[in-house]
C-alpha positions as CSV (number, residue, x, y, z in Angstrom):
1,X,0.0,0.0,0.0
2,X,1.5,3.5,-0.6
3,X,0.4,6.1,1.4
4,X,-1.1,9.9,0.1
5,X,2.2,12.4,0.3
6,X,1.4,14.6,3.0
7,X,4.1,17.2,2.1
8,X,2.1,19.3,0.2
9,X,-0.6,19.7,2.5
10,X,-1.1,23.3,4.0
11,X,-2.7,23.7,8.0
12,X,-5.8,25.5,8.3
13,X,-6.0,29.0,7.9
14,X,-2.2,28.7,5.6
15,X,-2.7,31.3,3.3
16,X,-0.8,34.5,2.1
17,X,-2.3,37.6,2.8
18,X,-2.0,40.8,0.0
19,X,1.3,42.4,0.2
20,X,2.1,46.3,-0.5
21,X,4.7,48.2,-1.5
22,X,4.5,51.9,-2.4
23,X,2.9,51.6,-5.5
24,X,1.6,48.1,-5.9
25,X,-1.0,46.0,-4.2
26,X,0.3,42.3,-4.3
27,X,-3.0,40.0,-4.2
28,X,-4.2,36.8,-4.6
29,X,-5.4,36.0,-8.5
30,X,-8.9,35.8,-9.1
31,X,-11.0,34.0,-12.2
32,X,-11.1,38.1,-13.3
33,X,-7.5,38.0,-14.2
34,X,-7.9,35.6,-16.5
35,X,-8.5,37.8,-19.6
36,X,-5.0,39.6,-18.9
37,X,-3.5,36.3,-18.4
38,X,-4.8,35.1,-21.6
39,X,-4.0,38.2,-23.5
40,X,-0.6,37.7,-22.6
41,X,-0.5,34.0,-23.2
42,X,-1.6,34.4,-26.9
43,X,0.6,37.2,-27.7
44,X,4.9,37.4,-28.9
45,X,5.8,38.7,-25.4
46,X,5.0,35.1,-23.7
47,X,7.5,32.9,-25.5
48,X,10.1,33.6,-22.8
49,X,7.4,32.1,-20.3
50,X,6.3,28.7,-22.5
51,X,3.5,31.5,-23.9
52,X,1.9,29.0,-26.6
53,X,-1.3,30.6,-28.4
54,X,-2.9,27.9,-27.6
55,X,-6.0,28.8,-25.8
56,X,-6.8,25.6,-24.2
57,X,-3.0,25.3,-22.4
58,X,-2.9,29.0,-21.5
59,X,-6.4,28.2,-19.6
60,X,-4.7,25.4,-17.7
61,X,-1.8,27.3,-16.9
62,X,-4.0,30.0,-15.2
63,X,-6.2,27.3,-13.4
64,X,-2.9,26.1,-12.3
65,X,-2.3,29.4,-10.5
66,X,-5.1,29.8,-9.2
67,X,-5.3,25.9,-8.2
68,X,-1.5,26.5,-6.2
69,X,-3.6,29.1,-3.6
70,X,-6.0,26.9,-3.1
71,X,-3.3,23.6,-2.5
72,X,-0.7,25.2,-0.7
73,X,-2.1,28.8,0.5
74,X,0.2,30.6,-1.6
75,X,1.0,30.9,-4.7
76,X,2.6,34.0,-7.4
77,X,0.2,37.3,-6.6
78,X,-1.3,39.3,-8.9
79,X,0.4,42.5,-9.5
80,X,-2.0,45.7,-9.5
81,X,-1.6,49.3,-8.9
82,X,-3.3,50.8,-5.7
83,X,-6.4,52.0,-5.9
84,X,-6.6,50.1,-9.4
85,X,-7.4,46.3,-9.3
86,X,-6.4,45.4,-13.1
87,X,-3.5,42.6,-13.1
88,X,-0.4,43.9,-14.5
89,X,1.6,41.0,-14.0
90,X,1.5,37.6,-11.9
91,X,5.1,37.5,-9.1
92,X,5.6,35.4,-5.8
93,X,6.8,31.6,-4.8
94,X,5.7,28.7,-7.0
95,X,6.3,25.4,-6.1
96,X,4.0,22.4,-7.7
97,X,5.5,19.5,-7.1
98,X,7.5,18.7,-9.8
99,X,9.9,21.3,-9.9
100,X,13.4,21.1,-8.6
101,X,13.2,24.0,-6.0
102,X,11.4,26.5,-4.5
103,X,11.0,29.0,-7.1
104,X,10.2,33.1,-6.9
105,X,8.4,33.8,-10.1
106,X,7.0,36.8,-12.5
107,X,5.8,37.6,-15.4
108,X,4.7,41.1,-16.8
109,X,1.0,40.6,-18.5
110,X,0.6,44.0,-19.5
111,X,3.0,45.2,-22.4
112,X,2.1,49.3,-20.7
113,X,3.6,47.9,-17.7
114,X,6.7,46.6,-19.1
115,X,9.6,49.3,-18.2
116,X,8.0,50.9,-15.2
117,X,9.6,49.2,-12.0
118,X,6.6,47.2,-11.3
119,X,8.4,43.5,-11.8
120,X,11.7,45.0,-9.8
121,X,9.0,46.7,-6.9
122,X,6.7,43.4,-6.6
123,X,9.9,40.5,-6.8
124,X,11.2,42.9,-3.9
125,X,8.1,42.5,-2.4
126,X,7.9,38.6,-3.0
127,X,11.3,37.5,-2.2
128,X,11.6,39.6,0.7
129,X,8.2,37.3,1.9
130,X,9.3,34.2,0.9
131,X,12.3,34.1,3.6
132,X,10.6,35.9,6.4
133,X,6.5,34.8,5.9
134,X,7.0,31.5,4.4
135,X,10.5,30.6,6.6
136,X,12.4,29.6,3.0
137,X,16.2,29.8,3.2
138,X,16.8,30.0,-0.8
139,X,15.0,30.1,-3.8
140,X,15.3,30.0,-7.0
141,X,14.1,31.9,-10.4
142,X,14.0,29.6,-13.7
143,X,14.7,31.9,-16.6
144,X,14.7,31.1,-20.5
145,X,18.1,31.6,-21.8
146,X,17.6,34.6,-23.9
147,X,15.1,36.0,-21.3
148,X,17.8,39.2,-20.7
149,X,14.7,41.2,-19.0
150,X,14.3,38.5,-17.0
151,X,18.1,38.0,-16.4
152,X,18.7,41.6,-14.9
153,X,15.9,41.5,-12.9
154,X,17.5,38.4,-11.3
155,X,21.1,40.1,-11.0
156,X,18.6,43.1,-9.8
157,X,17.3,41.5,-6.9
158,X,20.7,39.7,-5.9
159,X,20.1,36.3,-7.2
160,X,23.5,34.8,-8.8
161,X,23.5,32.4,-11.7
162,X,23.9,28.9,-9.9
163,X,25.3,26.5,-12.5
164,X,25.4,23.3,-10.5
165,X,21.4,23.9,-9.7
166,X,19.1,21.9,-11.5
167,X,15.9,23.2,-13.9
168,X,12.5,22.4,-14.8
169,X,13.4,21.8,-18.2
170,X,17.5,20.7,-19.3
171,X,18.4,25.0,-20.6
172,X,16.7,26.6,-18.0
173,X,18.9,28.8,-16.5
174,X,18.8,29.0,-12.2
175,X,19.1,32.3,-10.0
176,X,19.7,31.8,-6.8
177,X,18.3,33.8,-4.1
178,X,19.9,33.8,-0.8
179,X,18.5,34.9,2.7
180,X,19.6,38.5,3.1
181,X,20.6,39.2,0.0
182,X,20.7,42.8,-1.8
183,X,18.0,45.0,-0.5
184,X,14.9,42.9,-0.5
């Protein structure tokens, strides 16, 4: 008989609450944010992020999101302006079960958005939780080689490429996050 793995079970009341920053409310995604998500799935800019234009996988992907809240009480937060609730841009830890490490995530949905300091503000934001709300001692950020926003964002933030680190996929590259690291 095997029995059920436990590891990925959250206790009761486990969930994130929204983060703030200056600017930026950092919330939990909601079915609403599914036309921005989409929108950015079926367009150039989401090649970096396995962005496929194919309706049917870009709605799993976003019921995946919104299926890590509900599994582990956390998940990547949707990125929004205060005192505007539109998702600009999904960031925070990510963890399903088959990936190598606990990972800090983002994506920018909105292509107005891209450029402003929003991804830089929010992975500040996210990072900075994931070591002192969710008690991590490292994380990771699997980029697309070629991914150079991505990249500086990374080096940004701290993180230092980590060749001997495994990756979702055998070219991903892995930034390593480290408790106490930069300014976050």
């Amino acid at each position: 008989m095997t029995l059920p793995d436990n590891s990925y079970r959250r206790e009761q009341g486990q969930v994130c609450q929204p983060l703030r920053t200056d600017r930026l409310i950092l919330r939990r995604p909601v079915a609403g944010d599914w036309p921005a998500f989409r929108d950015f799935m079926m367009s150039d800019r989401a090649t970096a992020f396995g962005g496929h234009k194919d309706l049917g996988k870009a709605w799993r992907t976003f019921a995946s999101e919104l299926g890590h809240w509900e599994i582990f009480g956390y998940g990547m937060w949707a990125v929004t302006r205060q005192g505007d609730d539109t998702a600009l841009g999904l960031v925070g830890p990510w963890t399903p079960p088959d990936w190598p490490e606990k990972e800090i995530g983002w994506m920018i949905l909105s292509d107005k958005a891209e450029g402003t300091g929003i991804a830089t503000e929010a992975a500040k934001a996210a990072v900075a939780h994931a070591f002192e709300g969710l008690g991590w001692e490292t994380a990771v950020s699997y980029i697309a080689p070629g991914n150079t926003r991505s990249i500086r964002l990374a080096e940004k933030l701290g993180a230092a490429l980590d060749h001997a680190a495994k990756g979702p996929a055998a070219d991903t590259l892995v930034y390593r996050h480290s408790k106490g690291q930069a300014d976050v």
